[in-house]
Backbone as CSV, one residue per row, in Angstrom:
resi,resn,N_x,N_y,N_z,CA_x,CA_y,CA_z,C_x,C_y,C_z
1,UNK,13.858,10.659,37.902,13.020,11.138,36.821,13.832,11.221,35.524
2,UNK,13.153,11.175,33.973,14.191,10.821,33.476,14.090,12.374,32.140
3,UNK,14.746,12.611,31.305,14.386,13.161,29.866,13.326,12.832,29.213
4,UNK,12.393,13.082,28.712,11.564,11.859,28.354,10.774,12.752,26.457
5,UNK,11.269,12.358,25.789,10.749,13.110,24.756,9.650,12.373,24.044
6,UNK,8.571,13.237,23.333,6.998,12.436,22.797,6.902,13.360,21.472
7,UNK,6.830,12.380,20.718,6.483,12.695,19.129,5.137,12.305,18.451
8,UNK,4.130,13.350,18.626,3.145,13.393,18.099,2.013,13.538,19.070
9,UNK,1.521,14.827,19.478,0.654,14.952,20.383,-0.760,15.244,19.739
10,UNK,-1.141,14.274,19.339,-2.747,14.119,19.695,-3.844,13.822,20.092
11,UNK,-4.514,13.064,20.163,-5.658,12.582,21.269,-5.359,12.227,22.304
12,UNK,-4.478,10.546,22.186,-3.632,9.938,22.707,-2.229,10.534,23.413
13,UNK,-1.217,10.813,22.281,-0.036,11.242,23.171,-0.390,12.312,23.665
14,UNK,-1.209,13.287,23.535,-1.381,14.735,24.486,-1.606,14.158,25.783
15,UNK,-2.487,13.553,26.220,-2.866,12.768,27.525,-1.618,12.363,27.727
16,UNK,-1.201,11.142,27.327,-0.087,10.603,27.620,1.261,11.458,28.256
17,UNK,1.280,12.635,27.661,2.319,13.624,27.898,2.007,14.262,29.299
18,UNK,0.733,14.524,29.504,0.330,15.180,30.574,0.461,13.735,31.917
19,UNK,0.153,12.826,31.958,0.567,11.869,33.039,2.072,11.875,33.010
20,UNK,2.973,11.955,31.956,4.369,11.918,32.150,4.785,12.979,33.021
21,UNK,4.166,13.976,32.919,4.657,15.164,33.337,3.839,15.114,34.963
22,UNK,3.023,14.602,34.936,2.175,14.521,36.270,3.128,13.993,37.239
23,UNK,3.906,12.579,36.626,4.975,11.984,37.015,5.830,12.228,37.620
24,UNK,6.502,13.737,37.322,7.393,14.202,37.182,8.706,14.236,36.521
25,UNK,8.339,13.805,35.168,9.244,13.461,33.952,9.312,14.808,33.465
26,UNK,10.765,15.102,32.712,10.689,16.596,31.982,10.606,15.974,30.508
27,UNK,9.179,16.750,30.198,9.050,16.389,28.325,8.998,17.339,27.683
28,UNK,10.037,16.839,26.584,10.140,17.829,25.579,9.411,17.478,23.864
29,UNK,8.141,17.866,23.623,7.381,17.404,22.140,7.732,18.114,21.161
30,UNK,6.695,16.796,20.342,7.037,17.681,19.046,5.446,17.312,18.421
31,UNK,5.296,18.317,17.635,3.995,17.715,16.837,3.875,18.628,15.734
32,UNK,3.556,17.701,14.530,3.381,18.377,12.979,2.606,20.137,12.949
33,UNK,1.930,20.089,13.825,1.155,21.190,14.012,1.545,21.851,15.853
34,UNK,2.021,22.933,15.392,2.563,23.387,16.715,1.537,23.840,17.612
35,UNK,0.506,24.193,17.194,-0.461,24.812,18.014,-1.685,24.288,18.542
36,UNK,-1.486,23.108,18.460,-2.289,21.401,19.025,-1.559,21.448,20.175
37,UNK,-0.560,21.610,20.416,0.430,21.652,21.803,0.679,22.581,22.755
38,UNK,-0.617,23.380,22.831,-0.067,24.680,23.059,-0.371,24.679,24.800
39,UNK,-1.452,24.005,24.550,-2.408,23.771,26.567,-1.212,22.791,27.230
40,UNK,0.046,21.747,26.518,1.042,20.727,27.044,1.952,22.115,27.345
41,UNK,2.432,23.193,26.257,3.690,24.034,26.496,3.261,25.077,27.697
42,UNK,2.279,25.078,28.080,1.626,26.146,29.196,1.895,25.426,30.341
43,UNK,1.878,23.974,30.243,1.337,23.755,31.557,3.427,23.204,31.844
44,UNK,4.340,23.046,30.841,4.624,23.127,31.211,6.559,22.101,30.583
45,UNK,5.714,21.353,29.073,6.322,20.924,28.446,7.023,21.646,27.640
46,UNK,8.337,21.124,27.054,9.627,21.739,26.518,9.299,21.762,25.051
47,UNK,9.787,22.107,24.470,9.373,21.944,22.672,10.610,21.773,22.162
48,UNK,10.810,20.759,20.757,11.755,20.635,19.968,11.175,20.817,18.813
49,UNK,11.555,21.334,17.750,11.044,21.529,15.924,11.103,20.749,15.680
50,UNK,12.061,19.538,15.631,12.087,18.422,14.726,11.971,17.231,15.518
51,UNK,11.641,15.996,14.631,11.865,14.935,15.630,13.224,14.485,16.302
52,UNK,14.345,14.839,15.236,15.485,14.976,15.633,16.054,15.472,16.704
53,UNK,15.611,16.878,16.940,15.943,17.705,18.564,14.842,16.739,19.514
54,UNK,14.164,16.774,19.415,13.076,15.718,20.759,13.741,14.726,21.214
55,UNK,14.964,13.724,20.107,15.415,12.610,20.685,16.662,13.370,21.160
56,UNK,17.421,14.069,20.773,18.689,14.742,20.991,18.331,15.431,22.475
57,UNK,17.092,15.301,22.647,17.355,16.024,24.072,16.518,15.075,25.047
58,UNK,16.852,13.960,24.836,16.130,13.062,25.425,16.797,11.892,25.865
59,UNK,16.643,11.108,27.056,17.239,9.374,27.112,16.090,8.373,26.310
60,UNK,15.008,9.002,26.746,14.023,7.692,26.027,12.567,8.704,25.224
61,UNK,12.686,8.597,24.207,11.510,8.912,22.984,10.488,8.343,22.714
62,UNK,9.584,8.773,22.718,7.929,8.064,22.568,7.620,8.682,21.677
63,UNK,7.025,7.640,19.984,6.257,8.385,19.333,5.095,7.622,18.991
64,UNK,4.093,8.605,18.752,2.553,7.835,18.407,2.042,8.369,17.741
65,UNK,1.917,8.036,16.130,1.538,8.289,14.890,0.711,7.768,14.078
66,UNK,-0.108,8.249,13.381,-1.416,7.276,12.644,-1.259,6.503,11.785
67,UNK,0.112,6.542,11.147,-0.326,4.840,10.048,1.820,4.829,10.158
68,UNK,2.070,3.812,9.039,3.334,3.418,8.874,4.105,5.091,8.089
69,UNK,3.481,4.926,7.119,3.826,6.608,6.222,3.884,7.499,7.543
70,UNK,3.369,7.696,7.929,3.546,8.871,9.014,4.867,8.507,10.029
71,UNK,4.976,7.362,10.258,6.125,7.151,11.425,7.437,7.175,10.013
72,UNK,7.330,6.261,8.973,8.137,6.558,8.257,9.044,8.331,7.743
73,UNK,8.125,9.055,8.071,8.299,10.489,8.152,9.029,10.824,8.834
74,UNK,8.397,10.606,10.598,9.111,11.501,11.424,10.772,10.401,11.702
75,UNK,10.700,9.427,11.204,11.993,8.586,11.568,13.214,8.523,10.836
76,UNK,12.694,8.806,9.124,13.697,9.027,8.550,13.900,10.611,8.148
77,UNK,15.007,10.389,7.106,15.491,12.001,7.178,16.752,12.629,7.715
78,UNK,17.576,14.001,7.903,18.206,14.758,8.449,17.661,15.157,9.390
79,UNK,16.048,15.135,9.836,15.455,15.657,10.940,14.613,14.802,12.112
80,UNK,14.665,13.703,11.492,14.325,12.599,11.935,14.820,11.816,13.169
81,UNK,14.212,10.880,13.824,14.512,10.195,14.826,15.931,9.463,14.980
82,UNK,15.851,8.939,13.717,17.407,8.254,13.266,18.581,8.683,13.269
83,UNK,18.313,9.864,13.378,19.296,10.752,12.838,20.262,11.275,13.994
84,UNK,19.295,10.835,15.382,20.382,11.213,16.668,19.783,10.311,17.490
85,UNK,19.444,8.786,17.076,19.479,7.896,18.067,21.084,7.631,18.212
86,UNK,21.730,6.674,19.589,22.907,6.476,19.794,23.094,5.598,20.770
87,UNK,24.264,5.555,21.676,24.182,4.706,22.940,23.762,5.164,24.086
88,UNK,22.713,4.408,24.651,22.245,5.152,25.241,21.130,5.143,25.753
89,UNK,20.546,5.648,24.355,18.910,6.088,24.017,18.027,5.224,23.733
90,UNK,16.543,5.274,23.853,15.496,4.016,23.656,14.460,4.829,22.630
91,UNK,13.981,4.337,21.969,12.882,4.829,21.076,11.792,3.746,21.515
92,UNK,10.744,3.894,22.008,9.421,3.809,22.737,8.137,3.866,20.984
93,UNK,8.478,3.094,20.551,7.351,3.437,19.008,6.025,2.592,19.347
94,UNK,4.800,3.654,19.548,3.734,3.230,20.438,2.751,3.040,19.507
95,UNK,2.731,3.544,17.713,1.974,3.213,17.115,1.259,2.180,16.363
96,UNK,0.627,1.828,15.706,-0.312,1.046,15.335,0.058,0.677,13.504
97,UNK,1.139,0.308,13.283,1.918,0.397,12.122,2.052,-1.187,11.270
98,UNK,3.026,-1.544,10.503,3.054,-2.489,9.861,4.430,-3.253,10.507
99,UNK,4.214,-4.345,11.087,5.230,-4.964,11.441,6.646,-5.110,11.077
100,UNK,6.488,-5.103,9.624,7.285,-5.128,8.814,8.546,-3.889,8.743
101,UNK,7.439,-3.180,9.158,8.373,-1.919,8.936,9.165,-1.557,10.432
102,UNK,8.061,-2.104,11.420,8.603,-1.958,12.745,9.635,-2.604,12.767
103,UNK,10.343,-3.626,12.316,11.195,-4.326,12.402,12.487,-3.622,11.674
104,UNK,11.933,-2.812,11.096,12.864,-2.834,10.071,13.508,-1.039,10.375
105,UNK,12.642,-0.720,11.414,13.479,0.700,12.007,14.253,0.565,13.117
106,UNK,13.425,-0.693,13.751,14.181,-1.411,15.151,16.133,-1.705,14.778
107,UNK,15.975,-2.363,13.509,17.213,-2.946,13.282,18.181,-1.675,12.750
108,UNK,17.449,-0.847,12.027,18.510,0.694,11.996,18.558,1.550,13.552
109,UNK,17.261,1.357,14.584,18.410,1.628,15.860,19.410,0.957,16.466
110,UNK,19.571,-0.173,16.246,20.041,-0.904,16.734,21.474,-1.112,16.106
111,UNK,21.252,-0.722,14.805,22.744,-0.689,14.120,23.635,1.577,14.645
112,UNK,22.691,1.911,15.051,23.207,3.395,15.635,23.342,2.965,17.018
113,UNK,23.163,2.057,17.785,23.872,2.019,18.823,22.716,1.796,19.989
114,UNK,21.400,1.943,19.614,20.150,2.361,20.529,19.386,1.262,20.380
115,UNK,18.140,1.727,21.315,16.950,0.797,21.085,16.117,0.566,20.916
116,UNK,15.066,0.311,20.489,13.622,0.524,20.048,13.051,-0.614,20.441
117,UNK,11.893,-0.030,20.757,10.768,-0.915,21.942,9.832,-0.952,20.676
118,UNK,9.345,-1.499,20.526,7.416,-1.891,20.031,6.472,-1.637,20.748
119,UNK,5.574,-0.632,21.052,4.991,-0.617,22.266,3.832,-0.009,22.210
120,UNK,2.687,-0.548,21.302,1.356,-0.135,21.047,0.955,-0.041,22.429
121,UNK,-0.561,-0.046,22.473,-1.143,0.661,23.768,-2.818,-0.309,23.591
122,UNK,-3.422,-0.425,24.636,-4.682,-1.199,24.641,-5.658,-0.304,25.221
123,UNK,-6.641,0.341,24.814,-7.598,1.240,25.528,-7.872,2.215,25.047
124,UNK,-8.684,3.097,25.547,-9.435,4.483,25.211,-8.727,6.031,25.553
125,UNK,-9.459,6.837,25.499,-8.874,7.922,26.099,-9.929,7.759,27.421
126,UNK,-10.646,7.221,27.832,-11.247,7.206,29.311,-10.598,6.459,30.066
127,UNK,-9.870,5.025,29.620,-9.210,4.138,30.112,-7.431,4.984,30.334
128,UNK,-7.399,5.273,29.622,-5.755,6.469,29.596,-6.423,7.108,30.892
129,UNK,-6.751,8.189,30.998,-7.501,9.212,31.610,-7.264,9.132,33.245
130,UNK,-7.799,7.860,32.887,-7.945,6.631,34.630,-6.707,5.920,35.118
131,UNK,-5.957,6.515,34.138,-4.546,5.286,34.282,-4.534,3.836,34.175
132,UNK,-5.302,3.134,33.271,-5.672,2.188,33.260,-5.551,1.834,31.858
133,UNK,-5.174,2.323,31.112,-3.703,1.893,29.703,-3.149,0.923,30.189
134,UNK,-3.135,-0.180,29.142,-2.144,-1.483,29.272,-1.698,-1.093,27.714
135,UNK,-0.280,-1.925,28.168,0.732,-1.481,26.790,1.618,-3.310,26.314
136,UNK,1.707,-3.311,25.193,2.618,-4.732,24.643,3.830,-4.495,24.542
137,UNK,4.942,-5.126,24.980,6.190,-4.511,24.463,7.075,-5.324,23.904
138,UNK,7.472,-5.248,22.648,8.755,-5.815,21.916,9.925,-5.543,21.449
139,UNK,10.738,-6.506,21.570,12.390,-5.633,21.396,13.040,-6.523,22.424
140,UNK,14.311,-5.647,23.111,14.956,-6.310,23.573,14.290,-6.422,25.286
141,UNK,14.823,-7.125,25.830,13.919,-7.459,27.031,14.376,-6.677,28.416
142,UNK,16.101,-6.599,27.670,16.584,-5.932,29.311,16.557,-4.027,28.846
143,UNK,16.182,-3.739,27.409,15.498,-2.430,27.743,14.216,-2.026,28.044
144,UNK,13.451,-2.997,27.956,12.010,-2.932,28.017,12.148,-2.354,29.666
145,UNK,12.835,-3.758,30.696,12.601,-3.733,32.110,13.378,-2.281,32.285
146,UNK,14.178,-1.276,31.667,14.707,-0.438,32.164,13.426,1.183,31.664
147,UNK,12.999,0.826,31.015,12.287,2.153,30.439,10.656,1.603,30.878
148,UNK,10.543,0.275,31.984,8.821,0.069,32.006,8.968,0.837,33.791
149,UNK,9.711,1.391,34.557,9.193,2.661,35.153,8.468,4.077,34.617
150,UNK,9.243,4.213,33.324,8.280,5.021,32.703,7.414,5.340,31.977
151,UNK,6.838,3.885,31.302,5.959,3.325,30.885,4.770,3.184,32.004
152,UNK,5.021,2.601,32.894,4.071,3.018,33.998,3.442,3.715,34.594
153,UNK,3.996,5.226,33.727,3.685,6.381,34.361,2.588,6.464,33.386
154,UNK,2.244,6.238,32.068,1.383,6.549,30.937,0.312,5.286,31.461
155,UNK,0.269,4.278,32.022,-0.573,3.086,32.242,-0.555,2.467,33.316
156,UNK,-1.043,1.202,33.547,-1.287,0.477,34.466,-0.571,-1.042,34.325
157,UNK,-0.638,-1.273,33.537,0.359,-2.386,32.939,1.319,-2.224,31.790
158,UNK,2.713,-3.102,31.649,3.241,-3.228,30.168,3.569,-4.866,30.187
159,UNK,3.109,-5.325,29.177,3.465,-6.593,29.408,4.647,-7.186,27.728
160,UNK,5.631,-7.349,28.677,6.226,-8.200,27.247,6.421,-8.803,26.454
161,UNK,6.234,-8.977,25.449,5.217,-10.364,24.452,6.825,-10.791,23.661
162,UNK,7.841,-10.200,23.542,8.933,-11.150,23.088,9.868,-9.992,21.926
163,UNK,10.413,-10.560,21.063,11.178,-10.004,19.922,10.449,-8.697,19.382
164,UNK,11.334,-8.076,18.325,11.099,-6.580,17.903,9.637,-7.039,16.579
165,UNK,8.568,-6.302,16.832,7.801,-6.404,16.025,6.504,-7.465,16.512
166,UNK,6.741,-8.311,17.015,5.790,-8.656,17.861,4.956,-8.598,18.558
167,UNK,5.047,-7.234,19.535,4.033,-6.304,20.261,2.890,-5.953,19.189
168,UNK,3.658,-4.965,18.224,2.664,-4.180,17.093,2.023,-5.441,16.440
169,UNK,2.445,-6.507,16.246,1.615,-7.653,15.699,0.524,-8.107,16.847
170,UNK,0.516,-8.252,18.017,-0.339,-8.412,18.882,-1.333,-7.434,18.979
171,UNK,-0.692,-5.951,18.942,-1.761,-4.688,18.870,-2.922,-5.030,17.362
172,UNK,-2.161,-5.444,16.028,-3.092,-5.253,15.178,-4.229,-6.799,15.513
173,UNK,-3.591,-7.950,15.802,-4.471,-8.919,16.408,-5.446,-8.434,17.470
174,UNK,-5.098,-7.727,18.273,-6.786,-7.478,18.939,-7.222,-5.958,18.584
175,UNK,-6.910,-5.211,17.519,-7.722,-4.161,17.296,-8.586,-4.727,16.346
176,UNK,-7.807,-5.829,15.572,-9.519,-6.566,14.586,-10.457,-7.075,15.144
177,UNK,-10.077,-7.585,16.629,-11.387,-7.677,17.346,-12.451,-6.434,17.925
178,UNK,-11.790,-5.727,18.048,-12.409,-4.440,18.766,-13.150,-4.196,17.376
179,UNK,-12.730,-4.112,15.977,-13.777,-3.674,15.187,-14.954,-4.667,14.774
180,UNK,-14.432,-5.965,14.866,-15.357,-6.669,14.511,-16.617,-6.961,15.646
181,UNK,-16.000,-6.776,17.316,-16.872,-6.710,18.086,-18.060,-5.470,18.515
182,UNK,-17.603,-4.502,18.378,-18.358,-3.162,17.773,-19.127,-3.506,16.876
183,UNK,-18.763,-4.244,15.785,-20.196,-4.603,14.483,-21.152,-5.357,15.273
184,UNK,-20.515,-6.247,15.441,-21.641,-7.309,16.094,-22.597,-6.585,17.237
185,UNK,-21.898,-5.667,18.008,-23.133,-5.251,19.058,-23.728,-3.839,18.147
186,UNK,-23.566,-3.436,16.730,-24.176,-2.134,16.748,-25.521,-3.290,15.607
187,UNK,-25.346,-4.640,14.902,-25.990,-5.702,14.945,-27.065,-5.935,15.643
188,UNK,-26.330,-6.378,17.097,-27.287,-6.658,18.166,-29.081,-5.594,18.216
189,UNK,-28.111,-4.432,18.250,-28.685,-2.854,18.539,-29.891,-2.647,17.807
190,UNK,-29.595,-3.025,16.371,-30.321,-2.795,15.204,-31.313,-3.730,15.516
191,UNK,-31.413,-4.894,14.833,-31.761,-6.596,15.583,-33.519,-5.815,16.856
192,UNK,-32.815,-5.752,17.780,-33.178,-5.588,18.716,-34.377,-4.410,18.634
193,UNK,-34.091,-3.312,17.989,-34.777,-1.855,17.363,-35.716,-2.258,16.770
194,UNK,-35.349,-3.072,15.431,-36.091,-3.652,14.256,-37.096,-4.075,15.321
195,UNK,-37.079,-4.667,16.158,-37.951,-5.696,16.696,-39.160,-4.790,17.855
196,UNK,-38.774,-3.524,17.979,-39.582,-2.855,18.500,-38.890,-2.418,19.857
197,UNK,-38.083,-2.215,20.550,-37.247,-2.269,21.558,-36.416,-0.999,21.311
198,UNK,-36.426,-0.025,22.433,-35.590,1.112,22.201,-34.162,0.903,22.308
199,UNK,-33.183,1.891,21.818,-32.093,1.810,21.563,-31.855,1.571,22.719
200,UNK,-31.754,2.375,23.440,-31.357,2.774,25.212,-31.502,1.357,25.847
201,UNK,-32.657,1.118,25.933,-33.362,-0.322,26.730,-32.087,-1.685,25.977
202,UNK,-32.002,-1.612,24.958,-31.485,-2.509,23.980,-29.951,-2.811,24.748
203,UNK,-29.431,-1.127,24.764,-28.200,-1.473,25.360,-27.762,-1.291,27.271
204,UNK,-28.776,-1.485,27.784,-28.860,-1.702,29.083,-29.081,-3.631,29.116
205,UNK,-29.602,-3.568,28.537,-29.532,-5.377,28.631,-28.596,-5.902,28.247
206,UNK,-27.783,-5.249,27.026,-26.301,-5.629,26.280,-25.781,-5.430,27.513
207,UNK,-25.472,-4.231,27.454,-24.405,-3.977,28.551,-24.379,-4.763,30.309
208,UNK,-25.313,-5.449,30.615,-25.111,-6.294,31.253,-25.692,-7.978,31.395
209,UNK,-25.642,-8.085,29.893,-25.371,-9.432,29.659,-24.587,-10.435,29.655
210,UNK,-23.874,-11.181,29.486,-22.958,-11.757,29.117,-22.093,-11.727,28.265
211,UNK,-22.695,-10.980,26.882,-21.754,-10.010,26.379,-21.140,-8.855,26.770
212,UNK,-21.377,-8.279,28.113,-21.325,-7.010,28.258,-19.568,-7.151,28.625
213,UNK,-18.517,-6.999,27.800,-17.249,-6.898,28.173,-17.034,-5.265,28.713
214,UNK,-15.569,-4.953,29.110,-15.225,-3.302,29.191,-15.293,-2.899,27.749
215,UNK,-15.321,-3.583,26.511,-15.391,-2.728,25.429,-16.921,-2.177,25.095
216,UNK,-17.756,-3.221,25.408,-18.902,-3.183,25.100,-19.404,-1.746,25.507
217,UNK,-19.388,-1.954,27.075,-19.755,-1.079,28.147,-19.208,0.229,28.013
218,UNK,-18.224,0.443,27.328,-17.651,1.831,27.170,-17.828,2.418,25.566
219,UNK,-18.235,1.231,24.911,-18.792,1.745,23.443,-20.153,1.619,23.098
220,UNK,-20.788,0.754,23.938,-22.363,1.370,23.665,-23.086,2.537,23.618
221,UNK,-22.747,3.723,24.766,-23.369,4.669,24.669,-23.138,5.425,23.453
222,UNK,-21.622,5.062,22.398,-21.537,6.193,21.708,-22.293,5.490,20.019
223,UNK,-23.107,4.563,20.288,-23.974,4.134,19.455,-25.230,4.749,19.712
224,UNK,-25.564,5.483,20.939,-26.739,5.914,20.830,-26.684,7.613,20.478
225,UNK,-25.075,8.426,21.185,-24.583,9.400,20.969,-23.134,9.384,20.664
226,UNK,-23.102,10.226,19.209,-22.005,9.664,18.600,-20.879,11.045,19.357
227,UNK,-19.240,10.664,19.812,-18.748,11.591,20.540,-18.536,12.789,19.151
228,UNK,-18.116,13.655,19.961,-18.043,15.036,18.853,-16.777,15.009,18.355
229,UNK,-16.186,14.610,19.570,-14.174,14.333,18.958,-13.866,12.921,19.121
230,UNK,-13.962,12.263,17.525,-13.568,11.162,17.489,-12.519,10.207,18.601
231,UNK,-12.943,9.415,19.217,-12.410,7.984,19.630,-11.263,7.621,18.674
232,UNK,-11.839,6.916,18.191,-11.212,6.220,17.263,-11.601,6.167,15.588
233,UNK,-11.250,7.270,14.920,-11.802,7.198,13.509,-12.116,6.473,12.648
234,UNK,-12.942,6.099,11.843,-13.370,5.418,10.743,-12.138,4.503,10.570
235,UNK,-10.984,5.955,9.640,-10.331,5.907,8.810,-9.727,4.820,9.429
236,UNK,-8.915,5.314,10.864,-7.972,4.768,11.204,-8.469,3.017,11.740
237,UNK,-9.433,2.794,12.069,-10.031,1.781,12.267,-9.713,0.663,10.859
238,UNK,-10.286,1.336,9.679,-10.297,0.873,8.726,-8.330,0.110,8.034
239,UNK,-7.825,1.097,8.494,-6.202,1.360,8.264,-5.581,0.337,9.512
240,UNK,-6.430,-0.386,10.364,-5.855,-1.526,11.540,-6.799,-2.586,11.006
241,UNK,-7.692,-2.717,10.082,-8.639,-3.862,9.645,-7.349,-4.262,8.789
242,UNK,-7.040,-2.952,7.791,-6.339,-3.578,6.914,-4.905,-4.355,6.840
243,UNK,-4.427,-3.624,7.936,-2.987,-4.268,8.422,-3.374,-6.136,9.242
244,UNK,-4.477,-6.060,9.772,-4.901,-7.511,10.107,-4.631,-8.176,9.151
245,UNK,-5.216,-7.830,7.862,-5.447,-8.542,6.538,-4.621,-9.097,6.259
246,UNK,-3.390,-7.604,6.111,-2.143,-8.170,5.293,-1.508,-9.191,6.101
247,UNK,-1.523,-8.688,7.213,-0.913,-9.855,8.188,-1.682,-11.573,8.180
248,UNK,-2.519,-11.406,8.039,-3.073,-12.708,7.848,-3.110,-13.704,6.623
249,UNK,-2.904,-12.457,5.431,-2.588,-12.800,4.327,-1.125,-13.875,4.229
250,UNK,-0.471,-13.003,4.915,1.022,-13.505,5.184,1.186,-14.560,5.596
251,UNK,0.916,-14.594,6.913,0.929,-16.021,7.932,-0.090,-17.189,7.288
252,UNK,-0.939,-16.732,6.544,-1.861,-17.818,6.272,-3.039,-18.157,7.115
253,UNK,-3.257,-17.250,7.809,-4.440,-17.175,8.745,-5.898,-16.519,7.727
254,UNK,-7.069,-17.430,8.140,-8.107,-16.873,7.372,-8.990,-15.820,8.579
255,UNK,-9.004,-14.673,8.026,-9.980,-13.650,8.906,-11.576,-13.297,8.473
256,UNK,-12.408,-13.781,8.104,-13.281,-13.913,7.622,-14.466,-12.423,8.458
257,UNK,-14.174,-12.524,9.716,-15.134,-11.640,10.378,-14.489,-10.460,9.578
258,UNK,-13.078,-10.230,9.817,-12.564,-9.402,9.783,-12.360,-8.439,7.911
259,UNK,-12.845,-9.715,7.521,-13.686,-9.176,5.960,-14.464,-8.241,6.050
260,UNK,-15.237,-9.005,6.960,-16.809,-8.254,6.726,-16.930,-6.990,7.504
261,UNK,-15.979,-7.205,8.314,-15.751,-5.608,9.048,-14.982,-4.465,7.934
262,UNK,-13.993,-5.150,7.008,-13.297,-4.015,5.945,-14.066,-3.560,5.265
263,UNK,-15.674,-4.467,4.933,-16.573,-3.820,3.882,-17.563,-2.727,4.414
264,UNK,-17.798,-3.301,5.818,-18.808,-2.247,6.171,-18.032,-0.667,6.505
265,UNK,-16.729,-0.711,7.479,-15.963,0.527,6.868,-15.799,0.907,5.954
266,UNK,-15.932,0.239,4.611,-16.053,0.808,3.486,-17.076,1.860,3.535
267,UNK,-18.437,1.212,3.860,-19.453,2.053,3.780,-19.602,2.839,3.889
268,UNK,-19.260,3.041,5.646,-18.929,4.166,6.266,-17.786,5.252,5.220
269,UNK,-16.993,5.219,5.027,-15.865,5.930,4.287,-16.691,6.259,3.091
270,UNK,-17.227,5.688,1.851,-18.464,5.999,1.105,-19.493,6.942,1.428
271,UNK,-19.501,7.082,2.784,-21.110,8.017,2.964,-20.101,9.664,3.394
272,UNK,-18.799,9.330,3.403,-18.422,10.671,3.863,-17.964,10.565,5.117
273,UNK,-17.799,9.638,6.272,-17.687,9.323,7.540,-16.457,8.955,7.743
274,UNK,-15.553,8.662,7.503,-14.165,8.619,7.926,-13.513,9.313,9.295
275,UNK,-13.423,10.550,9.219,-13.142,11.366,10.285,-14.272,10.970,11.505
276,UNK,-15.268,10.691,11.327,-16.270,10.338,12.689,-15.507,8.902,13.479
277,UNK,-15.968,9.190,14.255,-15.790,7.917,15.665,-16.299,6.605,14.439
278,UNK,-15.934,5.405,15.044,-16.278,4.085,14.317,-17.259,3.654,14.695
279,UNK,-18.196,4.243,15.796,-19.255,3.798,16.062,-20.279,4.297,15.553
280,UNK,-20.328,5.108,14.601,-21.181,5.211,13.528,-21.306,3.940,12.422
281,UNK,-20.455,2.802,12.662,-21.349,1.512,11.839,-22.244,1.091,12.120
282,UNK,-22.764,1.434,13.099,-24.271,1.615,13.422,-24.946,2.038,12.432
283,UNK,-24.483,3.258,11.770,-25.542,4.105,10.638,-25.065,3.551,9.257
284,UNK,-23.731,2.827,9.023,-23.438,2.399,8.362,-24.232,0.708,7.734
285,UNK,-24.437,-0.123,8.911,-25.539,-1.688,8.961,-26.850,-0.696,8.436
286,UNK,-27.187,0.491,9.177,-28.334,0.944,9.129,-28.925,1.139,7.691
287,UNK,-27.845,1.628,6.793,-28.042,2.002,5.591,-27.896,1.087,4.464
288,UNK,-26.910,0.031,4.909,-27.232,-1.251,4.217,-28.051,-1.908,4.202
289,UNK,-29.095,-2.102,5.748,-30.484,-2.745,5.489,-31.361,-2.381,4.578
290,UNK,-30.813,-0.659,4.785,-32.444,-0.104,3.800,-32.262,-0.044,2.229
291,UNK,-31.311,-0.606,1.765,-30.679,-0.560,0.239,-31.904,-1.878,-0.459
């Protein structure tokens, strides 16, 4: 069993922390807000103040944070991650960030002596829940195979896609599908309504059509009931459209769906909806028809 420290417990890493520990890993967190952590320190997790003590008392560090600025936070600094990576140690960076930058913290662990994985995550909190998290991993290959026992403990698969920064480039490549495929079936939904056909009925035929993928099937219902504690937020949805962009901008790839998905989050973000689940572009198409 190993040290195992987690930086940033919320939706995601709170779960995540609790299978580590199910594991029988000793974790020690940290999170901007101490009292989000409080049901992990009961049951049984260690606490550090800074991100700094979490890695200092740790062999391998997991953090999962909502945009690049935020990981940029907890990494640099006197209190920061950087600040007591060494030989040794692995940094596990599971968020949903800018490649660019992933690369570019990878190469300051790597000049302290350590290592840093790339290691977004594929799924829900029902799919987590179930143990059925699949994860991408980039970096070096013979730390990946040494820290994917405990990667295994948070999921069901990790699969290695190659060099540092690469994973998180694969994560933002299929989260633009997940938003653009969500439009198209809250589309379908509407489509289908317009035409006289109840919501419900609408997505019982989706859901086992030929469209009916595991995304479909696990995001339809919250088109008919939206969850109370966001999935996956507007915002942050909107904040992985946009990193597609730039990335595509870059490489020279044209994303065209993935346009039309940045505008209708617009909408959404316009009406006040940000913080809600993303499957309110449902109400978002809804309100553009009636304009």
């Amino acid at each position: 069993m190993a040290n195992v420290g987690f930086i940033g417990l919320g939706v995601m890493g709170s779960r995540m922390v609790t299978r580590l520990m199910a594991a029988g890993h000793k974790v020690t967190g940290y999170n901007r807000t101490k009292a989000k952590a409080q049901d992990l320190l009961d049951a049984g997790m260690a606490w550090g103040d800074t991100p700094r003590a979490v890695t200092e008392a740790s062999e391998i560090v997991f953090s999962i944070v909502s945009d690049t600025a935020a990981l940029r936070q907890i990494a640099e600094g006197p209190d920061g991650v950087l600040a007591a990576l060494g030989t040794g140690k692995t940094w596990v960076e599971m968020s949903t960030v800018s490649p660019a930058a992933s690369c570019e913290l990878s190469a300051l662990a790597a000049a302290a002596g350590a290592q840093m994985l790339d290691c977004p995550v594929s799924g829900s909190i029902a799919t987590l829940e179930a143990g059925q998290l699949t994860m991408m991993v980039g970096g070096d290959e013979a730390a990946f195979k040494a820290a994917e026992p405990v990667l295994l403990a948070i999921g069901s698969k990790a699969t290695y896609v190659g060099a540092s920064g690469l994973a998180v480039s694969m994560k933002v490549a299929t989260n633009l599908s997940v938003g653009v495929q969500v439009l198209a079936l809250a589309e379908s939904i509407l489509l289908a309504e317009a035409a006289g056909i109840p919501r419900t009925t609408a997505i019982e035929v989706l859901t086992n059509s030929v469209i009916g993928s595991p995304l479909v099937k696990y995001k339809a219902p919250q088109l008919v009931s939206l969850p109370e504690v966001a999935w996956y937020p507007v915002d942050m949805m909107q904040k992985d459209i946009k990193l597609a962009l730039e990335l595509g901008a870059e490489l020279g790839v044209a994303l065209p769906t993935t346009e039309t998905a940045q505008r209708v989050l617009a909408v959404a973000q316009e009406k006040g909806w940000g913080e809600k689940d993303f499957a309110i572009l449902i109400d978002a198409v809804k309100h553009m028809g009636a304009k």
